[in-house]
Backbone as CSV, one residue per row, in Angstrom:
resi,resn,N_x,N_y,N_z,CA_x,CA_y,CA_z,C_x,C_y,C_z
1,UNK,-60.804,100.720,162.081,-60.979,100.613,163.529,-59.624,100.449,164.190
2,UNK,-59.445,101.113,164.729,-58.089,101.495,165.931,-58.469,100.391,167.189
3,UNK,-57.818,99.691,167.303,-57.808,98.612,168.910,-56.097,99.108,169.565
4,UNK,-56.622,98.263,171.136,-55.423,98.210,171.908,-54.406,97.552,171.302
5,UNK,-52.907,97.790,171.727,-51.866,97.175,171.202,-51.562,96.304,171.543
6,UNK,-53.027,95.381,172.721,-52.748,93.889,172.991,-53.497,92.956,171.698
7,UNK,-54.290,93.590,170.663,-54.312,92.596,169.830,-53.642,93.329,168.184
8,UNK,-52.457,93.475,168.236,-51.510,93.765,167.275,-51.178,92.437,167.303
9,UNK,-51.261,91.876,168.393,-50.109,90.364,167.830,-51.055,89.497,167.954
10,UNK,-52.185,89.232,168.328,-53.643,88.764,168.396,-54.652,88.437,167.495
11,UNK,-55.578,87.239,167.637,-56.662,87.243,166.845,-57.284,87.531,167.603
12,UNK,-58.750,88.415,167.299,-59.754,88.724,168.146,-61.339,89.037,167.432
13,UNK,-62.197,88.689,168.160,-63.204,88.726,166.902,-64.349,89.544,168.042
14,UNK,-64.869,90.936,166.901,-65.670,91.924,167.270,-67.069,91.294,167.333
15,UNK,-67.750,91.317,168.815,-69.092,90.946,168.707,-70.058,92.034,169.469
16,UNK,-71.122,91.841,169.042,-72.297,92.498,169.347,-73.540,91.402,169.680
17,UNK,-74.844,91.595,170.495,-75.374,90.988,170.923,-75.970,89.894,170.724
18,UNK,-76.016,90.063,169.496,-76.636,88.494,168.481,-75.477,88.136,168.243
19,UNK,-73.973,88.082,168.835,-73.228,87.167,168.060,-73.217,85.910,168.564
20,UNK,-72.871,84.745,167.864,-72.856,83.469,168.593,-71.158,82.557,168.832
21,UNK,-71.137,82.633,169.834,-69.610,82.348,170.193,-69.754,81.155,170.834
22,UNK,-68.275,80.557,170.650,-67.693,78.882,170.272,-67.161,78.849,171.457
23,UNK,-67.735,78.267,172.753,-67.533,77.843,173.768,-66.266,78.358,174.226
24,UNK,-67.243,79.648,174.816,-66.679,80.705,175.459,-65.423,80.389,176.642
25,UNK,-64.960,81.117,177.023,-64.296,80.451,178.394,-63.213,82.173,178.968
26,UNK,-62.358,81.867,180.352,-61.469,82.809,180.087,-60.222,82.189,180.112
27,UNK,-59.683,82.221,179.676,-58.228,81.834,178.926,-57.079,83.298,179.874
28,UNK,-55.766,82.935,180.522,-54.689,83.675,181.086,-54.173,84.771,179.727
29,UNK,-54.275,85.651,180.526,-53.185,86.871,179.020,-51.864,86.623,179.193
30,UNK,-50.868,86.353,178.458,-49.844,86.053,178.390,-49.157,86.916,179.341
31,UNK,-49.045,88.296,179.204,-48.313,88.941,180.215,-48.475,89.292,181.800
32,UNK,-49.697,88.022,182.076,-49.936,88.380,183.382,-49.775,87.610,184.316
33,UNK,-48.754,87.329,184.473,-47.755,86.325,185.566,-47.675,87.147,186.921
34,UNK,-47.962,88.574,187.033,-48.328,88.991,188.371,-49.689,89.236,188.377
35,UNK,-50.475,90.402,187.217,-51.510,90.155,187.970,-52.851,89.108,187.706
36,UNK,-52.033,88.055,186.921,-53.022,86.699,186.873,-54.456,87.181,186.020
37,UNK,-54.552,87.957,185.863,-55.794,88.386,184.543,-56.061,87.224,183.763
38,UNK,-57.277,86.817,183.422,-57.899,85.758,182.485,-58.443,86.658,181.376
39,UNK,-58.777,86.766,180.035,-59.739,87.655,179.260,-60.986,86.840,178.886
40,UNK,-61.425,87.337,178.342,-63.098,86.204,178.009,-62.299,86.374,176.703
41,UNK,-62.679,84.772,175.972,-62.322,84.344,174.684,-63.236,83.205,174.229
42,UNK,-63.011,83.046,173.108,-64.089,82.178,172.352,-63.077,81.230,171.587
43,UNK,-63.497,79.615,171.404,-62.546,78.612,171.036,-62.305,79.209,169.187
44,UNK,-61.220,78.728,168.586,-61.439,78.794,167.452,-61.979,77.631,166.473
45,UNK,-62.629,77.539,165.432,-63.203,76.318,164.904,-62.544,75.585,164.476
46,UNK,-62.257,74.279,164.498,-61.401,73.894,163.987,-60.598,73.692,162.374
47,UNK,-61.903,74.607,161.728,-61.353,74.160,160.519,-61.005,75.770,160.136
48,UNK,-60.968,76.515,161.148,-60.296,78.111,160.771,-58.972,77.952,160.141
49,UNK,-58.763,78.751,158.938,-57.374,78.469,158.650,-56.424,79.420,159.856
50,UNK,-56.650,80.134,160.437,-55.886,80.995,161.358,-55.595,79.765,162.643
51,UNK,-56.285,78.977,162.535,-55.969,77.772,164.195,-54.951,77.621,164.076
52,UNK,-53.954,77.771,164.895,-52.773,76.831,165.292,-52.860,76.293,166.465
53,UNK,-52.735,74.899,166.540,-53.048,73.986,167.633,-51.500,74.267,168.455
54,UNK,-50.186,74.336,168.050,-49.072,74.309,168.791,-49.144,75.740,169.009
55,UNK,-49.817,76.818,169.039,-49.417,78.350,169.874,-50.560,78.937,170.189
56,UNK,-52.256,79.243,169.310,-53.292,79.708,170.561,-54.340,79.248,170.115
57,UNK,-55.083,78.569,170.184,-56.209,78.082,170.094,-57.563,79.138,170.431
58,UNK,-57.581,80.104,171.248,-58.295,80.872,171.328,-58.549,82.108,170.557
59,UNK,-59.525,82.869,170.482,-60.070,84.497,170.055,-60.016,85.062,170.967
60,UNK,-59.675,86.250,170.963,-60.009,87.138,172.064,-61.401,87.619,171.834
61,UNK,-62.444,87.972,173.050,-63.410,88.616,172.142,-63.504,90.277,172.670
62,UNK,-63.534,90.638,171.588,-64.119,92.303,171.676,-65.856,92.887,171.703
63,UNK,-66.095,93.280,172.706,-67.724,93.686,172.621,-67.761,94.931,172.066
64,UNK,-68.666,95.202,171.222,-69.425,96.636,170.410,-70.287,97.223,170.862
65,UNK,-70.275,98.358,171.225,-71.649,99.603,172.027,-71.638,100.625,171.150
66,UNK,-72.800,100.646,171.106,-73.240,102.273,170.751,-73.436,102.769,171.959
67,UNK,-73.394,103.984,172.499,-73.436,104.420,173.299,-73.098,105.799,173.803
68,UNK,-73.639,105.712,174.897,-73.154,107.615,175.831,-72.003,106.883,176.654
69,UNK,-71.290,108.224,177.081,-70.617,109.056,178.184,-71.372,109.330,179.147
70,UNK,-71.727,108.625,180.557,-72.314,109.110,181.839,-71.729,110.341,182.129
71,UNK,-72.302,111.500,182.727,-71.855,112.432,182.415,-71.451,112.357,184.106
72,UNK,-71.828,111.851,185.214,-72.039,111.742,186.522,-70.490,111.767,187.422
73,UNK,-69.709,110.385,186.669,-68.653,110.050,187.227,-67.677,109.374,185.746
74,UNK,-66.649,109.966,185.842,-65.923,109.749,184.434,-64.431,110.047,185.195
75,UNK,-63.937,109.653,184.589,-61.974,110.377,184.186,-61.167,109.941,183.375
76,UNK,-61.762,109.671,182.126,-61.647,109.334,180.931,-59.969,110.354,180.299
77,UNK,-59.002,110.412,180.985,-58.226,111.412,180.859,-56.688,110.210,181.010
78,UNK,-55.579,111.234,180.877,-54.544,110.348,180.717,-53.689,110.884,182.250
79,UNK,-54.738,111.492,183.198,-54.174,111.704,184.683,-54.855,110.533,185.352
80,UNK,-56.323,110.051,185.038,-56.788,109.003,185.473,-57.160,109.248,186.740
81,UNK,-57.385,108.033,187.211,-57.927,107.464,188.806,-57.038,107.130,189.330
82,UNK,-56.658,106.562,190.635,-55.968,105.305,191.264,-56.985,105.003,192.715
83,UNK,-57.136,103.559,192.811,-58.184,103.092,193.322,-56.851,102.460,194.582
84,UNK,-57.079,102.101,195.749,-56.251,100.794,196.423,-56.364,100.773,197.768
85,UNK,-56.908,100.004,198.100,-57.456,99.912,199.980,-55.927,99.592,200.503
86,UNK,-55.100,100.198,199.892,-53.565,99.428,200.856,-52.787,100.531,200.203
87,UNK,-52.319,102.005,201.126,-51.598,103.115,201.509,-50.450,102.146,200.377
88,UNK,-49.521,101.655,201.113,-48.915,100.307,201.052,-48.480,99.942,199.413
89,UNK,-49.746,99.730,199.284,-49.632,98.538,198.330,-49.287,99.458,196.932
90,UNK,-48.641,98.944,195.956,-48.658,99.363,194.268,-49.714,99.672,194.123
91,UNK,-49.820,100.692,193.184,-51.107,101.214,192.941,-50.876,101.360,190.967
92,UNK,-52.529,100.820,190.590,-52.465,100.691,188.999,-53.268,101.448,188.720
93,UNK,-52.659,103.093,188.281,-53.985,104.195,187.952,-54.721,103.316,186.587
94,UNK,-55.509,104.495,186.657,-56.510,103.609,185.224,-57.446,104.957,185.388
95,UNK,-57.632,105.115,183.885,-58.845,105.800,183.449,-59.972,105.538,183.353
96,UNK,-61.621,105.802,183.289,-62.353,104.968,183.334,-63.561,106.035,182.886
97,UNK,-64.644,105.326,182.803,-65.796,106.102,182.387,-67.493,105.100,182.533
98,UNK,-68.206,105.778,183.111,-69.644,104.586,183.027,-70.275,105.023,181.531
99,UNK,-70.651,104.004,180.854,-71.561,103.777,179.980,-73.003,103.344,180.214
100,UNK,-73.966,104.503,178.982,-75.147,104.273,179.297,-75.819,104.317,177.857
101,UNK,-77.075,104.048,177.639,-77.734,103.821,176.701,-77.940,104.855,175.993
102,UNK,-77.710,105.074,174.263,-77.542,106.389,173.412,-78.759,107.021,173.772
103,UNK,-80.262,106.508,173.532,-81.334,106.905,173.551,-81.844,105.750,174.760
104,UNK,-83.362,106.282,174.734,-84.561,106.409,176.364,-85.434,105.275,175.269
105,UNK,-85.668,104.870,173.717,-86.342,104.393,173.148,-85.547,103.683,171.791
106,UNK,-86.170,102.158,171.083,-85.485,102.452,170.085,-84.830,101.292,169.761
107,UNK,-84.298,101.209,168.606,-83.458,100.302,168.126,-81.868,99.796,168.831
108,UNK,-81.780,101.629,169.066,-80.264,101.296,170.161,-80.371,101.170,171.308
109,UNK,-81.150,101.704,172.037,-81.948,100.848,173.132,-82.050,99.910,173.207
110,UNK,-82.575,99.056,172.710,-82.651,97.722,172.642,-81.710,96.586,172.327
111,UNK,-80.559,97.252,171.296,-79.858,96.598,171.360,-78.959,96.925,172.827
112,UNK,-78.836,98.227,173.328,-77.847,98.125,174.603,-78.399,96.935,175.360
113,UNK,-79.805,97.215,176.328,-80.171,96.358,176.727,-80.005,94.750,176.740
114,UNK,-79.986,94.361,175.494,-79.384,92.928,175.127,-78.095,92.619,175.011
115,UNK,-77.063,93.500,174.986,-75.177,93.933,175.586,-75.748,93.996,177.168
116,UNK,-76.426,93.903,177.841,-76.047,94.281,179.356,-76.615,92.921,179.872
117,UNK,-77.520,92.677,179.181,-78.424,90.894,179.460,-77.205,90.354,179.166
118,UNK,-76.811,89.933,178.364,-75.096,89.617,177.742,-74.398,89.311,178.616
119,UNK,-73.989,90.247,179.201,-73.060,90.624,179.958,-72.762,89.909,181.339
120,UNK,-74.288,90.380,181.543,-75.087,89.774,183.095,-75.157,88.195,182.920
121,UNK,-75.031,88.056,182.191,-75.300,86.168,181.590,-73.719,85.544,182.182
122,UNK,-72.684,85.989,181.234,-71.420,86.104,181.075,-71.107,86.059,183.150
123,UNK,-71.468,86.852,183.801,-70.963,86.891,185.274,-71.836,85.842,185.812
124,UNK,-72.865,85.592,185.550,-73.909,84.506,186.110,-73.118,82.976,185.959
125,UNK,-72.662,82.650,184.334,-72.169,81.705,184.184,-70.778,81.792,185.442
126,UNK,-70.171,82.517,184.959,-68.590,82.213,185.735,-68.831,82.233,187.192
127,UNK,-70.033,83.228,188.071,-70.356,82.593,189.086,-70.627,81.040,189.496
128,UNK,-71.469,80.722,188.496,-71.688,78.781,188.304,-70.226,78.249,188.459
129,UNK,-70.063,78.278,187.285,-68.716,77.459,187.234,-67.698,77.518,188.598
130,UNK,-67.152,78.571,189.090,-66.054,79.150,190.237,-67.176,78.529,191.463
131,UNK,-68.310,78.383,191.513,-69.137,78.193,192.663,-68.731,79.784,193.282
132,UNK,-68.586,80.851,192.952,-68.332,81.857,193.899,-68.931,83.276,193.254
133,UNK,-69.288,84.374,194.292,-69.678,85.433,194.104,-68.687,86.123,193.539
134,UNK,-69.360,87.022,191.934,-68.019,87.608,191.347,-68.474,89.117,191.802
135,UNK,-67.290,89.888,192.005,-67.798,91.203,192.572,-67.761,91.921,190.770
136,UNK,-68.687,92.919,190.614,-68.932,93.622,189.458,-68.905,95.406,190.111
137,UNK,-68.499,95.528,190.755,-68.569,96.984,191.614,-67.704,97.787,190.619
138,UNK,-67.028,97.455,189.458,-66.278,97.857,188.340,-66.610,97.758,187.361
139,UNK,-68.130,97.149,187.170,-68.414,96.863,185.398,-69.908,97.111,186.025
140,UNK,-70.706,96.972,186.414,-71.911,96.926,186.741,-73.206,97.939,188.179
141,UNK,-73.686,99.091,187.172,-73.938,100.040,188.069,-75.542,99.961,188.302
142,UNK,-76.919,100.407,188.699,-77.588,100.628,188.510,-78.150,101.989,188.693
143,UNK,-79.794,101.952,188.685,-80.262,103.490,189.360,-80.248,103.648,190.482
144,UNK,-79.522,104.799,190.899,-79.337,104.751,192.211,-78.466,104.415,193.309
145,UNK,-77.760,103.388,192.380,-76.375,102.241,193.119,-76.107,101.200,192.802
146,UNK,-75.082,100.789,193.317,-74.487,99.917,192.819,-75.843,98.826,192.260
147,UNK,-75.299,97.862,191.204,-76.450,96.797,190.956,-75.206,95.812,190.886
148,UNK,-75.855,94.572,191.734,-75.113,93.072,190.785,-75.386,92.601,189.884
149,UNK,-75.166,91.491,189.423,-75.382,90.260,188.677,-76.575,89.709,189.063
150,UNK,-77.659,89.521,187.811,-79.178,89.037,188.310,-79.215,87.684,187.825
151,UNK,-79.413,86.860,188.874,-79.426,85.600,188.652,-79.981,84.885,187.702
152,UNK,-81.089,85.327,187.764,-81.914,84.829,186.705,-81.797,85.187,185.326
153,UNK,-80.162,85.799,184.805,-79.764,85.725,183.259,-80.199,86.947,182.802
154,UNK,-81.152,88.004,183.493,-81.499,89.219,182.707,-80.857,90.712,183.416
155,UNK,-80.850,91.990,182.502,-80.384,93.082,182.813,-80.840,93.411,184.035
156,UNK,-81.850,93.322,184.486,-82.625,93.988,185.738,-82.564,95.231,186.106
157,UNK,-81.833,95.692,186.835,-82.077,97.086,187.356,-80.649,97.858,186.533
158,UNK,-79.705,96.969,185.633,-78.415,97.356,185.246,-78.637,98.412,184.103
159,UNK,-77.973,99.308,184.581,-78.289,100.421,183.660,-76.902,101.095,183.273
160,UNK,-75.751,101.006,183.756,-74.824,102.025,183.187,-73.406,100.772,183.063
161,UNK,-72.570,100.681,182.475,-71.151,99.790,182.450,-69.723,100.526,182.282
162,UNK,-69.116,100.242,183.098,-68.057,100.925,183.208,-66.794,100.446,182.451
163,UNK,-66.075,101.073,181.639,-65.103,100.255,180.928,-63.751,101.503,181.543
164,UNK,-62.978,100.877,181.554,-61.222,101.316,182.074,-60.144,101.139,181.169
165,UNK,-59.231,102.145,181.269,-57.823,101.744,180.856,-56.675,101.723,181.449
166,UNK,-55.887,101.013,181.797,-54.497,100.907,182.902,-53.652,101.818,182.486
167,UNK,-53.467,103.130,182.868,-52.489,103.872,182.785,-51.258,103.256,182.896
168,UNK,-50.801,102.575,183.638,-49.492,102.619,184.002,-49.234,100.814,184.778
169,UNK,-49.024,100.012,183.717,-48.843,98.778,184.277,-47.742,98.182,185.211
170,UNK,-48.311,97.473,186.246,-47.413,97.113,187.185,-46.518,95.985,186.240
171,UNK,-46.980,95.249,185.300,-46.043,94.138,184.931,-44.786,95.110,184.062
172,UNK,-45.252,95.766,183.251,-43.916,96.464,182.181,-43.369,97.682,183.056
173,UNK,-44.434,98.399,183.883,-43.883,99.814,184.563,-43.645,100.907,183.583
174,UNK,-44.542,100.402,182.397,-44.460,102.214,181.846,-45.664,102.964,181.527
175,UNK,-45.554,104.171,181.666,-46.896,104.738,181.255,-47.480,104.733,179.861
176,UNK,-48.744,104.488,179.765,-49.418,104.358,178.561,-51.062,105.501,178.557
177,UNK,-50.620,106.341,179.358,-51.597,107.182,179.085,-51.561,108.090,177.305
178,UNK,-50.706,108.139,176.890,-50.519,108.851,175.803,-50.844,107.698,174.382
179,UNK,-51.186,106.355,175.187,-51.728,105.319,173.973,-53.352,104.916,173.998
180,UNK,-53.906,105.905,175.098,-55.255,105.684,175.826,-56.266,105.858,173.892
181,UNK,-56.597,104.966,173.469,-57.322,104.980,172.316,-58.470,105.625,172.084
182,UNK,-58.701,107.098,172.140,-59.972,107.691,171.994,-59.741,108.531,170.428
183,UNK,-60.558,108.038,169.763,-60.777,108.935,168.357,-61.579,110.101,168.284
184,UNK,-62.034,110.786,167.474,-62.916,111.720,167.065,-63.337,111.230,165.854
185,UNK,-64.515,111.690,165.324,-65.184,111.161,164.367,-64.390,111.257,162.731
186,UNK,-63.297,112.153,163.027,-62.199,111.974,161.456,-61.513,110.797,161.816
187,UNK,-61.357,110.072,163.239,-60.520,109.307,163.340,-59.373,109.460,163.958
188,UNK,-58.807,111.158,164.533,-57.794,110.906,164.829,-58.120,111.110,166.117
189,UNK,-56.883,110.706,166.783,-56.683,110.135,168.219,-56.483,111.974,169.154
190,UNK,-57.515,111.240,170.082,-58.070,112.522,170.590,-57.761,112.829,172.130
191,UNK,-56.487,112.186,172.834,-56.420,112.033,174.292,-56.201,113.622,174.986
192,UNK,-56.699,113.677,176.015,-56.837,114.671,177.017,-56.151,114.552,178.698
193,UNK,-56.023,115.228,178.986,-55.574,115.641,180.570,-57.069,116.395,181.228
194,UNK,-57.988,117.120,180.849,-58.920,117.225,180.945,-60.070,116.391,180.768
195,UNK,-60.893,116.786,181.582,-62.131,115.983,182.007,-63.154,117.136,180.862
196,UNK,-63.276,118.021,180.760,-64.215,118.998,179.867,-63.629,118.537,178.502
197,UNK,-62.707,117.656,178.140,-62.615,117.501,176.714,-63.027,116.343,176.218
198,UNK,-63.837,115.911,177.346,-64.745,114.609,176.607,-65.967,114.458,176.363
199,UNK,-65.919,113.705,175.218,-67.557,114.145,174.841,-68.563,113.084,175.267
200,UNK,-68.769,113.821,176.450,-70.489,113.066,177.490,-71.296,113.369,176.327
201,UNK,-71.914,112.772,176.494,-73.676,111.807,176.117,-73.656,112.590,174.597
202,UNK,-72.732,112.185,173.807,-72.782,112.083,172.702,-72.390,110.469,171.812
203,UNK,-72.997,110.587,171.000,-72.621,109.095,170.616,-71.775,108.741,170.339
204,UNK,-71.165,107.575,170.892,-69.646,106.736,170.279,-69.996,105.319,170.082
205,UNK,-69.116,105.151,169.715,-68.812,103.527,169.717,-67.682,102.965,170.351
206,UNK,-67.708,101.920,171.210,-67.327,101.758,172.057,-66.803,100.122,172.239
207,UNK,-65.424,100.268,171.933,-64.892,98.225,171.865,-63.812,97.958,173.406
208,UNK,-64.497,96.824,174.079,-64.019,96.947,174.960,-63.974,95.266,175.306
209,UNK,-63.082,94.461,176.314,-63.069,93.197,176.792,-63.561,93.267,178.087
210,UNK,-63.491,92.105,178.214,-63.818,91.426,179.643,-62.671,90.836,180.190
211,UNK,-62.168,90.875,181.543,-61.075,90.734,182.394,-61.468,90.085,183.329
212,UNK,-61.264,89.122,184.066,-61.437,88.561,185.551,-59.849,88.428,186.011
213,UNK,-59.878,88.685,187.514,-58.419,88.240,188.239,-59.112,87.961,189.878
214,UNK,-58.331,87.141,190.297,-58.808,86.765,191.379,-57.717,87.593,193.105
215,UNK,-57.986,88.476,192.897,-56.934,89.581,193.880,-56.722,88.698,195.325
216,UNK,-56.057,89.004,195.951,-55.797,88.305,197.411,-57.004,88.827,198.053
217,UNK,-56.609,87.589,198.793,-58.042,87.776,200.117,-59.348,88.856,199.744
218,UNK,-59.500,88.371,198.302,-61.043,89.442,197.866,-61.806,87.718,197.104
219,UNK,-62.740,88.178,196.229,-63.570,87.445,195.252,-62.936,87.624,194.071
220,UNK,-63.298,86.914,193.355,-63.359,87.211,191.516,-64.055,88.686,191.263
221,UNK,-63.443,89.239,190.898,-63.545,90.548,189.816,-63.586,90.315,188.503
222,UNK,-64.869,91.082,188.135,-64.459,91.339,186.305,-64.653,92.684,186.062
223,UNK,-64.077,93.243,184.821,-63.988,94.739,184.449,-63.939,94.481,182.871
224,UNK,-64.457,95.438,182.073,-64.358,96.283,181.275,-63.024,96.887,180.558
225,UNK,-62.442,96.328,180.044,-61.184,97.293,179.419,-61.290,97.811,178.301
226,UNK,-61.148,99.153,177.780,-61.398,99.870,177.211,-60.329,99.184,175.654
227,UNK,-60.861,99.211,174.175,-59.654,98.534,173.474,-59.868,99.713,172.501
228,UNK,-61.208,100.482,172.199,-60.977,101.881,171.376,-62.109,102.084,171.528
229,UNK,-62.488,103.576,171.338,-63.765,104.512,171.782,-63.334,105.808,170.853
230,UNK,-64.979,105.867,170.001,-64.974,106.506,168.708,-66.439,107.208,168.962
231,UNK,-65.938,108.462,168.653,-67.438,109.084,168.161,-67.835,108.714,167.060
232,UNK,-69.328,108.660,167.491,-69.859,107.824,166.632,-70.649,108.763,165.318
233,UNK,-71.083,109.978,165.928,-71.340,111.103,165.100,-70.898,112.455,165.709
């Protein structure tokens, strides 16, 4: 398994919907002294031989999908997006893509479903805690439109999740479209400038984090970051 080159120097532990994690929290990424990013992480146990109490006490965690390619809205490419209500302001392209459930029935069905309950849990809590509305207009879609966060702890109307990759970071200023982690099913690394060279609603697998930052004069945001995406057959 191929991950981002933020956990080369990292512990991080791959979960899927039944996993059970050690008082979760989001913990600051080291390199984000501008844009203040937290990741979702899980404590380590104390009797892990990997703990070191004097440098990180935390896991990063990585989530697991089986899954499609929305075929609707994507740019899963190394030209990307750039999003920014401010002419003005720096702008952080990013690639991105919505995720949706492999099959309509089923074992993987069901497990997506319980990754999106997950998920929806995960924004419910940190709403609690912050006392504040987290905007999900970046991780959380439904039929039809946008969907939020359902209070009551379940998927509800959430049907598709969007995961991203930062082309081009404002903290280092270099481009990383050519490190954008997409495999093919031999494994090798498969990046495109084209949008027709990705493979919609075929199966992959799909490892990605959770991000919150609290932007000026907005709410809490969380997103999806893409850490590797593999066909899966």
């Amino acid at each position: 398994m191929a991950l981002n080159l933020l956990f080369y120097t990292h512990n991080f532990l791959t979960c899927r919907s039944d996993t059970e994690l050690v008082d979760p929290k989001w913990i600051p990424i080291l390199d984000a002294r501008k844009t203040k990013e937290c990741i979702y992480s899980q404590a380590f146990p104390p009797n892990d031989p990997h703990h070191d109490k004097g440098r990180q006490n935390h896991i990063f965690i990585v989530f697991e999908a089986i899954c499609h390619i929305q075929k609707e809205d994507f740019n899963l490419t190394t030209t990307g997006d750039a999003i920014t209500g401010d002419p003005e302001a720096e702008i952080e392209p990013y690639a991105y893509c919505w995720l949706e459930a492999p099959t309509e029935t089923g074992p993987l069905k069901w497990e997506w479903d319980q990754l999106m309950a997950w998920l929806n849990s995960i924004v419910c809590a940190t709403e609690e805690k912050y006392s504040e509305r987290v905007n999900t207009e970046f991780l959380f879609d439904g039929d039809g439109g946008d969907a939020g966060a359902n209070s009551e702890g379940s998927s509800g109307d959430l049907k598709y999740l969007q995961v991203n990759f930062k082309l081009h970071h404002l903290v280092d200023k270099h481009f990383h479209g050519n490190d954008m982690p997409l495999f093919d099913i031999d494994g090798k690394h498969c990046i495109s400038s084209s949008v027709n060279d990705i493979p919609i609603e075929r199966p992959i697998c799909a490892f990605f984090t959770l991000l919150i930052w609290p932007p000026p004069s907005s709410s809490l945001t969380v997103a999806a970051s893409i850490q590797s995406i593999h066909l899966f057959e």
